[in-house]
TORPA-4810 file (N, C-alpha, C, O; in nm, 3 decimals):
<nodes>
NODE_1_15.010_-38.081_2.348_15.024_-38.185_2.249_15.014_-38.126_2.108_15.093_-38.155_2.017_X
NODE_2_14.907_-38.038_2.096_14.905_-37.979_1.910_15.030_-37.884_1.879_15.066_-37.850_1.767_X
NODE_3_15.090_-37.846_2.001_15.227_-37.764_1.968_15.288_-37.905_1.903_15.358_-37.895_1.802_X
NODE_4_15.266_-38.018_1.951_15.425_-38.103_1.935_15.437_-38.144_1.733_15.522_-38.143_1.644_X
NODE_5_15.300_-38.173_1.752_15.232_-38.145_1.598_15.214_-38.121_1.460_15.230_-38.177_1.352_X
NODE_6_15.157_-37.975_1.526_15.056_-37.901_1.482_15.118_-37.901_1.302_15.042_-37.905_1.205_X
NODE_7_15.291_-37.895_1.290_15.332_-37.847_1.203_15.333_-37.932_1.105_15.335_-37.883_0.991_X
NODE_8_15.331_-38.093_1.122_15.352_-38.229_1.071_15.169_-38.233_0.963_15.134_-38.289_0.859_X
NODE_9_15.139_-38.192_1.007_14.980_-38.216_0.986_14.942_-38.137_0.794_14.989_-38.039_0.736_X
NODE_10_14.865_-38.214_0.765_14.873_-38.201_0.625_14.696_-38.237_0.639_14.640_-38.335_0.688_X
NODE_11_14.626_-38.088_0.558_14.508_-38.116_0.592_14.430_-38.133_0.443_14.497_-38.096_0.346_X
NODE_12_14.312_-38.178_0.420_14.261_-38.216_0.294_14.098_-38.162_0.272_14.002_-38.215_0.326_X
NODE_13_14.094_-38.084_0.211_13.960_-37.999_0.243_13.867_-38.099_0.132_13.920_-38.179_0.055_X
NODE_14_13.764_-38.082_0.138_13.674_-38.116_0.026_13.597_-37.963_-0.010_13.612_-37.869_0.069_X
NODE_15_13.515_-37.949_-0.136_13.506_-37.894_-0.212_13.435_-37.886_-0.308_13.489_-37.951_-0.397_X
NODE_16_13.280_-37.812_-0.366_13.185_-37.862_-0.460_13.257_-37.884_-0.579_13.350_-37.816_-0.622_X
NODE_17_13.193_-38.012_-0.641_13.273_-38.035_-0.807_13.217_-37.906_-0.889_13.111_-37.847_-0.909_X
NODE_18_13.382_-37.895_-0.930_13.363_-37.799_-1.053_13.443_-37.674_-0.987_13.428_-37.570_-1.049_X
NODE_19_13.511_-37.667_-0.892_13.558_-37.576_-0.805_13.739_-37.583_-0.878_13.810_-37.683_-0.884_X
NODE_20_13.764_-37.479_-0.914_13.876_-37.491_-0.973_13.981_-37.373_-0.916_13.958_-37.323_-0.806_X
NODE_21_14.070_-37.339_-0.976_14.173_-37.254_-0.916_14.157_-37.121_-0.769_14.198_-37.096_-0.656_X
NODE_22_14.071_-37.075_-0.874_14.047_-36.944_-0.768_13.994_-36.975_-0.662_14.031_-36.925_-0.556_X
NODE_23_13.870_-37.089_-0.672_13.777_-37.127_-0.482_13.893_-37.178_-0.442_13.907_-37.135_-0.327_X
NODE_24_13.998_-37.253_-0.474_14.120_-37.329_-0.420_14.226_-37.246_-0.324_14.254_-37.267_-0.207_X
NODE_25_14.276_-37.141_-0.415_14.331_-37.018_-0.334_14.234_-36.950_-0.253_14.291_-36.855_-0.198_X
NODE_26_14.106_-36.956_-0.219_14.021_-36.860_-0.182_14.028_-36.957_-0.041_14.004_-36.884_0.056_X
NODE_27_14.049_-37.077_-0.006_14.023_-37.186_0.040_14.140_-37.141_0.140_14.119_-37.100_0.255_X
NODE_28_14.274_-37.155_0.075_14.392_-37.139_0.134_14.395_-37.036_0.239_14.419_-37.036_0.360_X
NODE_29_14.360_-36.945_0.147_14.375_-36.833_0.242_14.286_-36.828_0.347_14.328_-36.760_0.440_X
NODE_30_14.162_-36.882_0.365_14.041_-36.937_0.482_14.159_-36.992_0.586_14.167_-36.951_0.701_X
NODE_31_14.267_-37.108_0.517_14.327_-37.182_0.595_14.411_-37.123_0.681_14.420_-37.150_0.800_X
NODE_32_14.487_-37.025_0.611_14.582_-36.929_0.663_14.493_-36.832_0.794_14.538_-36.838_0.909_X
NODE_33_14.401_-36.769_0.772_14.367_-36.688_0.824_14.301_-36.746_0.975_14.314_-36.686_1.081_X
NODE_34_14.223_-36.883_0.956_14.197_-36.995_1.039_14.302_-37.033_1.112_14.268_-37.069_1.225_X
NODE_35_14.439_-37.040_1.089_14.528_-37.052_1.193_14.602_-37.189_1.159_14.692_-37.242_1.224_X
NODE_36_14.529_-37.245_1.016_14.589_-37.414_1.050_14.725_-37.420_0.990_14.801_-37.506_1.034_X
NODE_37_14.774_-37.321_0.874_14.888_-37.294_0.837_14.937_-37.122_0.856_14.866_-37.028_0.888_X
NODE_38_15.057_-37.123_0.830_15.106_-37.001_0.854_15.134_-36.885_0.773_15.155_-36.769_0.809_X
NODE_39_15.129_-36.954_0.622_15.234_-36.859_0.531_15.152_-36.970_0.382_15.129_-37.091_0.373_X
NODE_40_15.128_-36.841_0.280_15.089_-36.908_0.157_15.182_-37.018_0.108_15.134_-37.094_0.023_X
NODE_41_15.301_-37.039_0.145_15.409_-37.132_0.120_15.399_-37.250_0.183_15.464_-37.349_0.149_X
NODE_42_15.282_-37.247_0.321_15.327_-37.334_0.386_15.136_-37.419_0.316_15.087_-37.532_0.309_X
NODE_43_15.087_-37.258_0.275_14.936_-37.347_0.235_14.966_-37.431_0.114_14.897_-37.530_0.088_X
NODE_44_15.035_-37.404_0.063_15.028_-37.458_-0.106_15.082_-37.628_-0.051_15.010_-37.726_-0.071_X
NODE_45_15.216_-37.635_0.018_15.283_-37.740_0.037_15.163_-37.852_0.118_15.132_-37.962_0.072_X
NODE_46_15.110_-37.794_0.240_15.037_-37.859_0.371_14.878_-37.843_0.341_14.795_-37.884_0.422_X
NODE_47_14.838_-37.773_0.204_14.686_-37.754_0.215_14.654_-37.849_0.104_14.746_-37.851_0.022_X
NODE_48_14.517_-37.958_0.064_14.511_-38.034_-0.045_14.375_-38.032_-0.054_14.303_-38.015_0.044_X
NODE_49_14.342_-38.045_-0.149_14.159_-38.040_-0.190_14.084_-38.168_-0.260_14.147_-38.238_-0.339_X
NODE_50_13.964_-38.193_-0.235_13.905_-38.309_-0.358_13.785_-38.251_-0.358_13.750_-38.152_-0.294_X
NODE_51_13.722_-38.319_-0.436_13.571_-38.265_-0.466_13.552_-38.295_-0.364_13.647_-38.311_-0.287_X
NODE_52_13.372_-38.324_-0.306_13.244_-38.388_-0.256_13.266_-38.476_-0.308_13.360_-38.539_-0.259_X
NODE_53_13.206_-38.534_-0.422_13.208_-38.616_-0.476_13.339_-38.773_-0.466_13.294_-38.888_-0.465_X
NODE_54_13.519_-38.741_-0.458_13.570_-38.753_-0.439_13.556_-38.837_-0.275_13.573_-38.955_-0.243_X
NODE_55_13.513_-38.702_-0.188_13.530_-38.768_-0.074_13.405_-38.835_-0.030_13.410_-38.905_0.071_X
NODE_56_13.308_-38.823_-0.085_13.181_-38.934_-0.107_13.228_-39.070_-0.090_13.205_-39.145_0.005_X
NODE_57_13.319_-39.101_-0.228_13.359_-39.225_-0.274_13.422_-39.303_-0.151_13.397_-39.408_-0.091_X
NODE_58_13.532_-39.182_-0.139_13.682_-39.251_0.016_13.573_-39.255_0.148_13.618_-39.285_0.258_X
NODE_59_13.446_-39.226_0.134_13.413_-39.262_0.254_13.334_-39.384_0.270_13.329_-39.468_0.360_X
NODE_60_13.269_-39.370_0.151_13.194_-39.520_0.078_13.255_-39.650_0.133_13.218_-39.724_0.224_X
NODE_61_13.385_-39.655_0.030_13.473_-39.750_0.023_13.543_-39.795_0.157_13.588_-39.909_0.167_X
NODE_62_13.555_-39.684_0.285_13.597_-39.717_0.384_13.475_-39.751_0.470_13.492_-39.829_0.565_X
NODE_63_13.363_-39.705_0.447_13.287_-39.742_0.588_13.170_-39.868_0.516_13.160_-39.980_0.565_X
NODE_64_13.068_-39.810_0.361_13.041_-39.904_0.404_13.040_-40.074_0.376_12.937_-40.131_0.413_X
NODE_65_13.169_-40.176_0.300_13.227_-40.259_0.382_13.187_-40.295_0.494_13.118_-40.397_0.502_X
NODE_66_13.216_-40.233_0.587_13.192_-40.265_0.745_13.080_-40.252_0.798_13.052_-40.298_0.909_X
NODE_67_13.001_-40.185_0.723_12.846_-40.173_0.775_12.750_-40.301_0.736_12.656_-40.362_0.787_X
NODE_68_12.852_-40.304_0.583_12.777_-40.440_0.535_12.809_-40.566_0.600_12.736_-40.665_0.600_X
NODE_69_12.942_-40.552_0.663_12.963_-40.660_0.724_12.881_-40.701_0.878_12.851_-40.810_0.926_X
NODE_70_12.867_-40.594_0.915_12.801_-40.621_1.077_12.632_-40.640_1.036_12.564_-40.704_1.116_X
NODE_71_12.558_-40.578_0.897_12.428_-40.660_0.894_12.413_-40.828_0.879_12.336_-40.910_0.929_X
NODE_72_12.531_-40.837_0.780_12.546_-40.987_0.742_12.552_-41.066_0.862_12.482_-41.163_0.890_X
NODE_73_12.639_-41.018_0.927_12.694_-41.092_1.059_12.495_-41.120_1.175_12.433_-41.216_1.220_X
NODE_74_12.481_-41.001_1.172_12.368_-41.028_1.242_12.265_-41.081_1.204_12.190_-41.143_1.279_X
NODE_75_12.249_-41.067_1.102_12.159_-41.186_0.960_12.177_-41.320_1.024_12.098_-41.388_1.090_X
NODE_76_12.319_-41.346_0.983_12.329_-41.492_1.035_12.326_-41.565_1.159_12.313_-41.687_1.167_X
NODE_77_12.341_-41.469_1.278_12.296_-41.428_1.421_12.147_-41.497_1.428_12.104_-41.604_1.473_X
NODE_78_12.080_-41.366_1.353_11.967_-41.409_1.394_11.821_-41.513_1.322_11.703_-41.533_1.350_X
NODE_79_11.933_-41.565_1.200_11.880_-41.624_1.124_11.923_-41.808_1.164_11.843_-41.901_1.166_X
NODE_80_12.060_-41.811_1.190_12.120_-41.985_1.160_12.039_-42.066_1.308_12.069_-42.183_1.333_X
NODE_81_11.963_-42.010_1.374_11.935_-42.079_1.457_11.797_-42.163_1.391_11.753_-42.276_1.415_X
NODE_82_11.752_-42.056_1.299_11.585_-42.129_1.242_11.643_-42.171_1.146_11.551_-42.195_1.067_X
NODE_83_11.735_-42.196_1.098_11.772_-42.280_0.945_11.777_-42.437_1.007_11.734_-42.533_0.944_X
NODE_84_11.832_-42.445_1.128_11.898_-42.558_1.143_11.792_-42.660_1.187_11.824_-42.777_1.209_X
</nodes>
């Protein structure tokens, strides 16, 4: 299955803030040598970076929403029976 793939795949590293050009290429070439791309051509196009910080936020914003939602939910679970 990762043969059928492997090549489609576009990966997104994170990265301490303040990390600028050179940790970026230093990164790439980790990637290259790791096996996930093939060729500095293919790192520049298929390799992408954000801070920590960055991916702090996108994880925030995606998970917790939903965390808040399943306390609420059980709040009212275990609360609407003594209100009433």
């Amino acid at each position: 299955m990762w043969n059928s793939v492997e090549d489609d795949i576009n990966f997104i590293l994170s990265h301490p803030n303040g990390w600028e050009g050179r940790q970026q290429s230093e990164m790439r070439n980790a990637a290259i040598s790791a096996g996930l791309v093939k060729s500095e051509a293919e790192a520049l196009d298929r390799v992408s970076f954000v801070t920590e910080g960055e991916a702090s936020l996108h994880y925030c914003l995606n998970n917790i929403p939903t965390v808040l939602e399943r306390l609420v939910r059980k709040a009212i679970t275990h609360f609407s029976p003594r209100l009433g």
